[in-house]
N, C-alpha and C positions, 0 to 999 in steps of 0.2 A: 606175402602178407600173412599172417598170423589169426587163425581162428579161432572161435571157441569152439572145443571139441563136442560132436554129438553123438548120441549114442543109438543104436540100431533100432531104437524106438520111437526116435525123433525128440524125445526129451532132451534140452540144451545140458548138458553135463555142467559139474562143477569144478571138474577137474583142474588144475592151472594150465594158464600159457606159457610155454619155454618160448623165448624169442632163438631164433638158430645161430651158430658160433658167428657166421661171415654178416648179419645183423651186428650185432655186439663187436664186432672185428672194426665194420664202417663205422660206429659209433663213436669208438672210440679213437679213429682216426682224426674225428672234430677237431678236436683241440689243439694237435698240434698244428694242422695246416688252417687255422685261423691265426695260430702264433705266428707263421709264416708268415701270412699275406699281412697283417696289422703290422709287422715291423718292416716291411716293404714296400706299405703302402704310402704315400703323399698324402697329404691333408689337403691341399688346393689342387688341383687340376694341372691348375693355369704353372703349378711346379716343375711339369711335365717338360716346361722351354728350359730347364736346369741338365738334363737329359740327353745333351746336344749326341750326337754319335750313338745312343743306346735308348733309344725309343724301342726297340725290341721288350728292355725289358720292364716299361712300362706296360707295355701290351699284357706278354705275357701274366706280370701281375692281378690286371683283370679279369684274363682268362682263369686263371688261378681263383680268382674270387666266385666268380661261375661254378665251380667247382666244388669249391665251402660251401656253398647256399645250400646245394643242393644234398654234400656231407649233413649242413645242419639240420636240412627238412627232414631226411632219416633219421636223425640221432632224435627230433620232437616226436615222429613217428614211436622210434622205441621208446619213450619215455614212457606212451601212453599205449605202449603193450598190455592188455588183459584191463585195459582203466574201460567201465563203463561210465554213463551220465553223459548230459547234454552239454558240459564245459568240455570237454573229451571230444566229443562229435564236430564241437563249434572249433576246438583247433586244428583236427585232422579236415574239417571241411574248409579251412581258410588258407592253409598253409599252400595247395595251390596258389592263391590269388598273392599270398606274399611273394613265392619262389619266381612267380615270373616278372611281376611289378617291380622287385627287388633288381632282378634280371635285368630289366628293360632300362631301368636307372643306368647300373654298372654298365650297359654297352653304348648308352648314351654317350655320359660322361667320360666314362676310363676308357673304351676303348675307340669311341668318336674323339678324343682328344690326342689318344696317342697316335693315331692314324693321320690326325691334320699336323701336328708334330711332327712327323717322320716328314711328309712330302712338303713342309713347309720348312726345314732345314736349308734347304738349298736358297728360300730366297733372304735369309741373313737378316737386317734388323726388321724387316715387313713379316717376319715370321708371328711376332707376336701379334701385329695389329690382326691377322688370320685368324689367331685361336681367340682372341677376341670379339672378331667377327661371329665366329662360333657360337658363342655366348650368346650374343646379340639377337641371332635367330630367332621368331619367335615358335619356343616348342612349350610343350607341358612338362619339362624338365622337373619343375617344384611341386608341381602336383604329382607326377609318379613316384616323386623320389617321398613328398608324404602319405600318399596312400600305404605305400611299401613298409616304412616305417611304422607307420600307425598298426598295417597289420603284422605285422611280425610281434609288436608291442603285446596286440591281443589277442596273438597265437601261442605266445610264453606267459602269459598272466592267466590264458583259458588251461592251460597245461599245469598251472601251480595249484589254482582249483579244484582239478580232475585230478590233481592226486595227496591233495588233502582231507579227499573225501573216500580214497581209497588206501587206507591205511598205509600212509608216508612214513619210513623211517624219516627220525628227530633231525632237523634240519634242512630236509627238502625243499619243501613250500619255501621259508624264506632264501632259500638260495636260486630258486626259480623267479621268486619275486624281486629280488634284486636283477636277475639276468634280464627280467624285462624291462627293469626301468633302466638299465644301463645299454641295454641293446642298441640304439639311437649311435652310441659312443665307438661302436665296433669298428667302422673303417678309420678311428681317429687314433694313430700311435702317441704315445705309446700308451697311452687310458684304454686302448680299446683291448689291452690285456685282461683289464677286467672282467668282460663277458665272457671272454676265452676262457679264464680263469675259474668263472662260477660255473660254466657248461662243464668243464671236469669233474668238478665237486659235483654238479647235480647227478652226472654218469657216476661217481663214485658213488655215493650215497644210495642209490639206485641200484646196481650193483651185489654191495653188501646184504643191503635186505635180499636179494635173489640166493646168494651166497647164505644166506639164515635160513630161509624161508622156502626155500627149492624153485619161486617164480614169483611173481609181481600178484598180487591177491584181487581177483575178479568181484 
């Protein structure tokens, strides 16, 4: 994690924050392995009975999504490198409660589906009425999967804030703000290129000002 530097007197310095190379390395890995998983993903679940023989690699695709989330909670983390104010504190203090909520969806869903999928191959047309069943269960499936949503929604809208106020190179804020309201759209191919799509530009843009400016301005 990334500090503000102080100085032997105890006065907070003003110096900038440099985020370190392998920060900026994971960062920028987002984007492609959401293009992965968004062109790999299903849009139904219940798609998963299409998969006869290779439920592996349903699996694996949510394990993979596991994986992004947690890509993406870094790369929010950098965004708001050296960002003070309380829109800033309010993302970095949510983004726990997205990453696991989020989490707990995807293992529900994608990886409790492809799991009754695989051992439900063998019994031939009764396979569907199982993943069915599934469904049927009653769990907080819709409520996880909105809470999740919702924050993640107002972990990238509290991030557009927190660096609108901290001097954004032109075009940040609205490319942050469009990632929020498209965020919802992420596991849904092939729309959900779009969020992928603005999460680059926002590392890009981000980026360049560092590239100007030698650090993200405190």
């Amino acid at each position: 994690m990334n500090t503000t530097p102080v100085n032997t007197t105890g006065i907070v310095s003003s110096a900038p924050v440099h985020p370190s190379r392998s920060a900026r390395i994971l960062a920028w890995a987002t984007p492609p392995v959401l293009v992965v998983v968004v062109l790999l993903h299903r849009t139904d679940p219940i798609e998963a009975m299409e998969l006869a023989g290779d439920t592996t690699t349903w699996i694996w695709i949510h394990v993979a999504l596991l994986g992004a989330l947690v890509l993406l909670a870094h790369t929010v983390r950098h965004l708001l490198v050296g960002v003070p104010g309380r829109a800033a504190a309010l993302a970095r203090t949510l983004l726990p409660v997205a990453l696991v909520t989020y989490a707990a969806f995807d293992s529900l869903v994608g990886l409790g589906t492809g799991v009754l999928v695989e051992r439900a191959e063998r019994l031939g047309p009764d396979a569907a009425t199982l993943v069915e069943h599934w469904w049927s269960v009653p769990m907080p499936i819709s409520a996880i999967s909105a809470v999740a949503q919702v924050t993640w929604v107002v972990v990238l809208a509290a991030t557009a804030v927190a660096r609108s106020s901290a001097a954004a190179p032109r075009g940040l804020v609205p490319v942050l703000v469009a990632l929020a309201a498209t965020f919802p759209l992420l596991h849904v191919r092939p729309i959900g290129l779009v969020p992928a799509g603005l999460l680059a530009a926002a590392l890009w843009l981000s980026e360049r000002r560092r590239s100007e400016d030698g650090s993200v301005r405190c």
